[in-house]
C-alpha positions, 0 to 999 in steps of 0.5 A, spaced: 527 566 509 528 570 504 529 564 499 521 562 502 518 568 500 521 568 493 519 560 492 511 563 495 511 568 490 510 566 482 513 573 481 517 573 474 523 578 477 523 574 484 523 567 481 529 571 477 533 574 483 532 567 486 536 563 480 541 569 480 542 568 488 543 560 487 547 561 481 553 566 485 552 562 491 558 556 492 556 549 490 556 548 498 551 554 499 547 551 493 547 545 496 544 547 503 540 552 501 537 546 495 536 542 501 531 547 505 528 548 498 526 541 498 523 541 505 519 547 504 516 543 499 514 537 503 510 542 507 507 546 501 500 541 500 494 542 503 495 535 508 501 538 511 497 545 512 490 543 514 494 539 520 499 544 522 493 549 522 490 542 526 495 541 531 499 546 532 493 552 532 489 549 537 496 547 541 498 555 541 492 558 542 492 554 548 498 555 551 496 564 550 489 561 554 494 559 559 500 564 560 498 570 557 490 570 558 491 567 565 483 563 564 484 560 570 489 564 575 495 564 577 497 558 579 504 555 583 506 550 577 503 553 571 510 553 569 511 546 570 505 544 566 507 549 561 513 546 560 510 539 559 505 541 554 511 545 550 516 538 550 509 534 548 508 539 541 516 538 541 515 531 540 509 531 536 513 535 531 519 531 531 515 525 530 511 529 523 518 532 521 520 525 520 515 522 517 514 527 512 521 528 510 523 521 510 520 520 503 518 514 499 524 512 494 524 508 488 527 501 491 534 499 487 533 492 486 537 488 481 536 481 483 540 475 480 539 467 481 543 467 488 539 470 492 534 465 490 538 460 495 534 463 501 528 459 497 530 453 501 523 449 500 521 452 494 518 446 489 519 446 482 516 441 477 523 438 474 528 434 476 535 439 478 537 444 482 532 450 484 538 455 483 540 452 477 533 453 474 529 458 477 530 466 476 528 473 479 523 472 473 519 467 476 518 468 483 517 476 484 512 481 481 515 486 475 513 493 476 512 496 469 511 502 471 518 502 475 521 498 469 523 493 474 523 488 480 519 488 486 523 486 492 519 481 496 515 486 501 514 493 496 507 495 493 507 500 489 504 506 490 501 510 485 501 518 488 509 517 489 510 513 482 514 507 485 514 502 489 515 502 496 517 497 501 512 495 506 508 500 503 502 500 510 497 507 506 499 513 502 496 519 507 495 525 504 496 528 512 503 527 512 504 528 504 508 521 503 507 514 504 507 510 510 512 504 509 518 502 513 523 507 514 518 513 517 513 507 520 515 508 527 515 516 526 508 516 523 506 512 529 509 516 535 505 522 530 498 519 532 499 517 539 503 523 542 497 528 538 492 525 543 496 525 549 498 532 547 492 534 545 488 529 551 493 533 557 491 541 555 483 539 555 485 537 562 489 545 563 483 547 560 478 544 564 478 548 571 476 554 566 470 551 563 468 547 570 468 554 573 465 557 567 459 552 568 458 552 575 459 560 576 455 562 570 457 569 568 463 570 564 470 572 567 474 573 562 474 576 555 468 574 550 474 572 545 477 568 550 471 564 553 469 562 546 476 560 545 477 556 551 470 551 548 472 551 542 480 548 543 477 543 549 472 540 544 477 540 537 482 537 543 477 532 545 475 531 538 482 530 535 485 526 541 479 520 540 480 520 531 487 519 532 487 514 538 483 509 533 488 511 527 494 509 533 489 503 535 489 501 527 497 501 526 498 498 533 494 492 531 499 492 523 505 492 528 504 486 532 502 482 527 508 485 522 503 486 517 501 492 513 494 495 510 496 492 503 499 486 505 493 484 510 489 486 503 493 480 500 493 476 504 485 476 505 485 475 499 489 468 499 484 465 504 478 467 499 482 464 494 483 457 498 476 455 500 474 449 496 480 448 493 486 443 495 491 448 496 494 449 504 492 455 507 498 459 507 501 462 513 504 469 514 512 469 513 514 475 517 509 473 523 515 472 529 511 469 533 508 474 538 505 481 538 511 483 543 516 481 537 513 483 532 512 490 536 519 490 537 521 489 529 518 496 527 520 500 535 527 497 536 529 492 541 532 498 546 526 500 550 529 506 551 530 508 543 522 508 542 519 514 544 524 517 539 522 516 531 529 515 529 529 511 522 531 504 521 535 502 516 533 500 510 531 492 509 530 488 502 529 481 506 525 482 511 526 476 518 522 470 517 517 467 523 515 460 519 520 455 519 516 452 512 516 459 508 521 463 505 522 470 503 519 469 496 511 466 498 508 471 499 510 474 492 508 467 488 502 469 492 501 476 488 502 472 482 497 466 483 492 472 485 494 475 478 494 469 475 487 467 477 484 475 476 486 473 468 482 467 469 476 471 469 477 477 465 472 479 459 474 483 453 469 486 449 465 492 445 461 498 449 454 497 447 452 504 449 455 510 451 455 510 458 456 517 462 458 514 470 453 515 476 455 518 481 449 516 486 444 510 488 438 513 485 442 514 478 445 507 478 438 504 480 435 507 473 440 503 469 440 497 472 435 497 476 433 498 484 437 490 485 443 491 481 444 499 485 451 500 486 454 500 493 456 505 496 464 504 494 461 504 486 459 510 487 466 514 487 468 511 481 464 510 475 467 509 468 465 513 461 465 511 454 462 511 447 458 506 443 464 501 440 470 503 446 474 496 447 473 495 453 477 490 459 473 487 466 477 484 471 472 484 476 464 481 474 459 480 478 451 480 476 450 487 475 457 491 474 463 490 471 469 493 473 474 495 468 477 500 463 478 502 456 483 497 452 489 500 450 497 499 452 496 500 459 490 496 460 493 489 460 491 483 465 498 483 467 498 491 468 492 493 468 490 500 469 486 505 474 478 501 474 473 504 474 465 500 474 460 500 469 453 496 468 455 489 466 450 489 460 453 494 457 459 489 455 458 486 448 463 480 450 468 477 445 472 470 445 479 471 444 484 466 442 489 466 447 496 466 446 497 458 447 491 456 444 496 451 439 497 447 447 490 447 449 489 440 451 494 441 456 489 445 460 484 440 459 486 435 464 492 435 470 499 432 470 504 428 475 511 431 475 517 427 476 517 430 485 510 426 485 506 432 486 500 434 481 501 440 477 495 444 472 496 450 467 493 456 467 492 462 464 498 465 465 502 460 469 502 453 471 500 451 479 501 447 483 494 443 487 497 443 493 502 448 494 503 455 493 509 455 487 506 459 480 512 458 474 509 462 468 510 459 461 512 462 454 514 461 448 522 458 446 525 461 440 523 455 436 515 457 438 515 452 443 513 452 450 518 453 455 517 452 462 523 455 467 528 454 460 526 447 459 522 446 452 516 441 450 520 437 446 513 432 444 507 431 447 501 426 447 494 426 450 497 421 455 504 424 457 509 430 456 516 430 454 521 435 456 527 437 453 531 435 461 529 428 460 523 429 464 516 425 463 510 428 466 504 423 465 497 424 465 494 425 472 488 420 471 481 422 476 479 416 480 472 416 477 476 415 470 478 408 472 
């Protein structure tokens, strides 16, 4: 308590007597008393604050009402219903414990061609083994941020500064991210509130009905007000969070999480129109009883409880044609199709942001008024700024100022601007010397029709992406497999294998 108070107070002499206190103590001490610093300050945020003052106030303040205000009288099995709302806020406070202290950590992952053997069905466009040829390079997603792979489920997360596994949503309420390990935590948390907080609306309804019926006021002016504003904070309390519990409910029987579900939409707009096969889930089971189980445990016993499953880097697969690492060779398609219709350019005009639908209208005009989502995010910059789009459409542009953290590769924080006030500039690509490789389809030696990119060569009708680079001759080199010479008909590889030309039926 002592060591609390020092940490709340930035007095220079008490912030002195703390440090002299840990530096005399032992190095057990030292470590004990590290460790409930640390958990102090988890809760040291305004979302941890704002919901113990939601939660636990109005919880409290019902239990007074009821044992000490008497609101109601005495009755037989007040006690009962006591002890029922106390095991409820025991509950509700266990589950957000964990959830809080069960932080996201930075996932050690060093993966090497081996693990690659779970591929199983992955194709590749030369003749060879797929672990003799394909490394973690080619099929998972580098962090620059982390410096780092991914692992096949992790997402990274900006607030936490690393990439987490089966990242669901970073919730400032609980000052950490929803990922795997504190996923069941965070759930009970959102359903034992309502239930909690559902059952003393109904201790406290006999009150207000008789306060209603009756009409004059029986106890205090403060307890009376108390009593209707804790019923409705009930009430209103129980019916958000049901609907956040509805949401994480859904995720858990399809076993996917908000990012995942954003990705994966993605993957189907992706499709529409082209040859590419839709692409199943991975790490759908089957059906919502197993996938519920894959989160809650499968001992029905263990799930009113929010104990922390172990950490997983290869998750259970539910579909017999997918592997562990589609999903992030999907990551990579989309990256490499969002490179595809990237802009580059130089400001036209210095441009301040909008900060609503009326300013945006007097910049583009009233068709082109931001959405409501454009509107909280609005670029500035100066006349002659270098600026990077990803993401165009008519009216706005959604990008940032170019520099070392603004690459399509890893780019940085978006933000929209108007479209027209982007002067935009043809750059010569970093394999403008191979460009007649773009400009047509080839057939490798599996029979499968293959075509460049702008940063990896695809498949037509799977979901396999291999990005191509420079050899140390300043060659083209897929895989580590070199282009040893190349016609407008075929292409030789320094493997042996020849790609021809895929030749359209309408140029017969």
């Amino acid at each position: 308590s002592y060591s609390f108070c020092t940490l709340l107070n930035n007095k220079k002499e008490n912030q002195q007597l703390l440090i002299k206190i840990m530096t005399d103590a032992s190095s057990d001490q030292m470590s004990i008393l590290r460790k409930i610093c640390w958990c102090i300050g988890r809760y040291i945020h305004w979302g941890p604050i704002i919901t113990f003052c939601l939660v636990w106030g109005q919880l409290s303040a019902t239990a007074y009402l009821l044992f000490y205000e008497k609101v109601f009288g005495v009755r037989e099995n007040l006690r009962f219903e006591m002890s029922m709302l106390l095991i409820g806020v025991f509950m509700i406070w266990w589950s957000y414990s964990t959830a809080v202290l069960t932080v996201a950590k930075r996932a050690e992952y060093d993966p090497d061609s081996e693990e690659i053997a779970s591929v199983g069905n992955l194709k590749i466009p030369f003749s060879g083994e797929v672990t003799d040829m394909v490394k973690a390079k080619d099929v998972l997603q580098y962090c620059h941020k982390c410096a780092s792979f991914k692992e096949p489920r992790a997402h990274h997360c900006s607030q936490c500064n690393c990439c987490v596994t089966r990242l669901d949503h970073h919730c400032p309420w609980i000052n950490n991210c929803v990922w795997s390990r504190n996923l069941k935590a965070f759930s009970l948390f959102v359903l034992y509130v309502p239930i909690t907080c559902s059952y003393a609306a109904y201790l406290l309804s006999p009150f207000l009905i008789r306060l209603i019926t009756e009409r004059r006021v029986t106890h205090s002016i403060w307890a009376t007000i108390a009593g209707c504003w804790i019923f409705m904070l009930c009430l209103g309390l129980s019916v958000v969070l049901l609907f956040l519990f509805r949401d994480q409910y859904l995720n858990m029987t399809t076993n996917m999480s908000n990012v995942e579900d954003y990705v994966y939409s993605k993957s189907e707009n992706r499709r529409v129109g082209t040859l590419l096969p839709p692409l199943p889930y991975p790490y759908d089971l089957g059906s919502k009883a197993a996938n519920f189980k894959s989160v809650f445990g499968s001992n029905i016993l263990t799930w009113p409880f929010p104990n922390i499953p172990p950490h997983q880097t290869y998750w259970k697969l539910g579909h017999p044609q997918m592997g562990q690492f589609d999903l992030p060779m999907e990551q990579l398609s989309q990256k490499a199709s969002k490179e595809l219709h990237t802009r580059y350019g130089t400001a036209t005009q210095d441009y301040g942001g909008c900060t609503s639908r009326v300013r945006s209208c007097a910049v583009v005009g009233r068709k082109g008024a931001c959405r409501r989502e454009m509107c909280q995010g609005h670029l500035s910059f100066k006349k002659g700024d270098k600026l990077v789009a990803w993401r165009n459409n008519l009216f706005w542009s959604h990008g940032c100022i170019e520099g070392p953290d603004s690459t399509p590769e890893n780019p940085g924080k978006g933000y929209w601007f108007p479209a027209t006030f982007l002067e935009r500039e043809e750059r010569e690509g970093r394999f403008s010397d191979y460009s007649f490789l773009f400009q047509t389809c080839w057939v490798v030696p599996s029979g499968d029709i293959v075509r460049f990119g702008a940063l990896r060569l695809s498949f037509l009708t799977s979901n396999e992406m291999y990005s191509f680079e420079r050899s140390e001759d300043n060659l083209l080199s897929i895989l580590g497999v070199v282009l040893e010479s190349h016609s407008e008909t075929e292409l030789k590889w320094s493997n042996g294998d020849t790609w021809k030309k895929h030749i359209l039926p309408s140029d017969r």
